[in-house]
Structures are given as structure tokens and as C-alpha cells.
N, C-alpha and C positions, 0 to 999 in steps of 0.2 A: 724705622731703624736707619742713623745718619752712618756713612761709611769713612772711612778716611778718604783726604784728600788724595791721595798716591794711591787707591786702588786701582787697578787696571779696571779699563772699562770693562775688558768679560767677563770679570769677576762680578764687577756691580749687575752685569746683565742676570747672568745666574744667578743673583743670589734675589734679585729684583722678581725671575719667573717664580722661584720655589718660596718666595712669600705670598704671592698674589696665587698661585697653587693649594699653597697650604692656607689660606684665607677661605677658597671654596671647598676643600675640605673637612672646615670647621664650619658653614655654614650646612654643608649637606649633612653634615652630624647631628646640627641643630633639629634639621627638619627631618631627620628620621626618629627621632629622639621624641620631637613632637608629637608623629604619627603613631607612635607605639603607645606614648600615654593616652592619647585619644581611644586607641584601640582596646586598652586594658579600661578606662574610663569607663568603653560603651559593654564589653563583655564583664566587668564587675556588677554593671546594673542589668545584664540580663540574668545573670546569676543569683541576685538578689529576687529579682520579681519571679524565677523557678520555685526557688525556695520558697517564697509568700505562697504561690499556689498550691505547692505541697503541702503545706504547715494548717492554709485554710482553703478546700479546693471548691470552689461553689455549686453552690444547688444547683440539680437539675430544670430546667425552665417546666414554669408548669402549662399542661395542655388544657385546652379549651374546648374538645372534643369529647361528649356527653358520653357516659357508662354506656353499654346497654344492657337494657332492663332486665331485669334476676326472670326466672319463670319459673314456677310452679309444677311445670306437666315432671311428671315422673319420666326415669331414662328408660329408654329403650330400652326394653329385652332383647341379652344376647340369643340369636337364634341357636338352638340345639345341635350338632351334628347326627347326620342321618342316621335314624336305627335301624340294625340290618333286623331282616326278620327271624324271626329262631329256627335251627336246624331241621328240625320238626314239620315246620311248615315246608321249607324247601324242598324237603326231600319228599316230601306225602308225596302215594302212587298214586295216578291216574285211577279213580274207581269206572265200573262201566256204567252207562247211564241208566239208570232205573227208571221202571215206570212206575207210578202208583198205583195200589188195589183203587178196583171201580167202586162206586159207592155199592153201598148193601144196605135191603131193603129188612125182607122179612120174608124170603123164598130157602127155605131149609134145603133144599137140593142144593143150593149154591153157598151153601155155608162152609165147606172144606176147601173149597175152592177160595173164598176171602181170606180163610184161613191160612193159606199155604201164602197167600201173595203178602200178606202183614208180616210173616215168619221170614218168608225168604228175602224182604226188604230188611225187615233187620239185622237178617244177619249179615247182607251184603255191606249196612250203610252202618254201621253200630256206633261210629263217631259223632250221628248226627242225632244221638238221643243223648239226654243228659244224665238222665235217671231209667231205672224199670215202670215209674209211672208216665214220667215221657211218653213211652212207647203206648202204653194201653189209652192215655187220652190222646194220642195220633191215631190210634186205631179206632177210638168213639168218633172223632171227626167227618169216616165214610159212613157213619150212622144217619143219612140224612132222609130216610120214607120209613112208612109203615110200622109195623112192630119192632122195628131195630133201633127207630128214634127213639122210642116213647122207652122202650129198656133202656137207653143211654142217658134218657131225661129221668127215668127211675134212678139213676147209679148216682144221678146229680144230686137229685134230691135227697138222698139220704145223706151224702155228702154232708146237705145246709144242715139236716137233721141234729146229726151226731157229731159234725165236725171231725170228722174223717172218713179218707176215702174208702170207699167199703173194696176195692180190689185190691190188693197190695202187691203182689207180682203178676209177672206175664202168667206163669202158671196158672194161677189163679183165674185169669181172665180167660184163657182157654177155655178152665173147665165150664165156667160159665155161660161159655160162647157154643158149648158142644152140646149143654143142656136146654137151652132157650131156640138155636139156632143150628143146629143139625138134624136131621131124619130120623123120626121118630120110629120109623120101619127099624123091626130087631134084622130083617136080615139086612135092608139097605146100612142098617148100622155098625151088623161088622164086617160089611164090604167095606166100608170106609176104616173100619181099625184096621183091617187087613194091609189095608191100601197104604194107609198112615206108617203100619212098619215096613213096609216095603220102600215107603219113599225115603224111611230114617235109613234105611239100610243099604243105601244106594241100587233098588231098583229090584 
């Protein structure tokens, strides 16, 4: 820009700074101007390749690392929780300890005597027979000498005979045990009736 001749020099100075001023004004414009379009350039294409990923997002890689093998065994069973045992059982009394009748042979004197020891186990133990024949073939078991086998081998055999057992209750077995196996003496005989209701009768 030419001045007139007749400007004063400090005019031409001034107006000389604020062109060369405003020259790097317009270049700093340029290069900001520049940097912004680069900027939106670079953030348009990362905006672009988001979108392509979203749109097609790629497979998983795949692994090279083998299955392992399916099995056959069947799954474990869950264990049970404990079962308590039934109130019944817990609370059972103490019984006192019993002894067994001795074996018997075939001595009739000592026939009330077996008698009373088979009677007074069951009634102390009653839970441990199942049935009333229970009780009478626990009581053929001390059958083991003399004449008191071969009757318990007689009771058997007729057993195989007929297919049934020829005693059917305790009663029963008594009376047979009183006839075979007690004291033939009439008075030894009702010394021991005697004796028998004194023991039913406490004494």
C-alpha cells in the first residue's frame, strides 16, 4: 500500500507496524484453520471405521486347543443327609442283662425249672421274638441231649410231614413240655402245680 508524498513519517511508521501485524495475523489464521481441518479430517475417519465395526463387528478368533473328551461314567450320587434314628429307638430302656436257660436234656426233675427260665426270658425280653413261634423254636434250640432232642427232632419231622408246625402257641408248648418232661410222681406233680400258682401269684 503506496502513501502519499506529504505523510508524515509516523504516520507511515504506524501504519507500516499494523500491516506487517496484520499480515501475521492472517498467517496464524491460516495455520490454525489448517490444523482444525486436519483434525476434523483425522476424527471423521475415526468415526467412520467405529461405525464399520459396529455395522460388521468380527468373529471371534478361533482356538486351537482340543475339546476334552465327552465320558460315559454316570454322575455321582448326591450323598443323602443323615438319618436320625426313630424316637423308639432312642429312647428304648436299658433292659437288665439276661442269662439263657442251660441246655435240657431229658431229666424230668429239672423240667420246671427250664420251664420257668424260657417263661421268665420272655417276658423280660418280648421285643426280641418276632412271633409266639419264635419263642417255642428258641426254646427247642436248648433241646440238645437225650430224650428232649429226639422230641424236638419228632416236632420237626412232623413239621416236613404235614407242612405245619404241629405247636402253635406258647401254651401249647407248655402243655406238651409238662407231659413229656415233667415228674411223673402224682404227688411230685402237684408239688409243682402248687408251686407254679404260688410263683403266678407272687410268692
Amino acid at each position: 500500500m503506496s502513501l502519499p508524498p506529504d505523510t508524515p513519517q509516523g504516520v507511515a511508521d504506524a501504519l507500516g507496524y499494523l500491516q506487517h501485524h496484520l499480515h501475521e495475523l492472517m498467517e496464524r489464521q491460516n495455520v490454525f484453520k489448517n490444523n482444525i481441518n486436519t483434525t476434523m479430517a483425522a476424527l471423521t475417519a475415526q468415526l467412520q471405521q467405529l461405525t464399520q465395526l459396529v455395522a460388521n463387528p468380527p468373529l471371534p478368533p478361533v482356538s486351537n486347543t482340543p475339546l476334552p473328551p465327552v465320558s460315559n461314567a454316570p454322575p455321582l450320587p448326591v450323598p443323602s443327609p443323615p438319618v436320625s434314628p426313630p424316637p423308639t429307638q432312642t429312647m428304648r430302656r436299658m433292659c437288665p442283662k439276661l442269662s439263657s436257660p442251660l441246655d435240657f436234656g431229658r431229666e424230668r426233675h429239672n423240667g420246671r425249672a427250664f420251664l420257668n427260665s424260657c417263661s421268665l426270658y420272655i417276658r423280660l425280653a418280648p421285643e426280641q421274638f418276632y412271633d409266639k413261634q419264635e419263642k417255642i423254636l428258641w426254646a427247642l434250640t436248648f433241646f440238645k441231649s437225650g430224650r428232649a432232642a429226639k422230641w424236638s427232632e419228632n416236632v420237626f419231622c412232623q413239621e416236613a410231614d404235614t407242612g405245619i408246625f404241629p405247636i402253635q402257641t406258647w401254651r401249647d408248648f407248655e402243655q406238651q413240655f409238662w407231659v413229656h418232661f415233667f415228674p411223673v410222681n402224682a404227688e411230685v406233680n402237684t408239688i409243682n402245680v402248687l408251686e407254679g400258682i404260688s410263683y403266678r401269684q407272687g410268692g
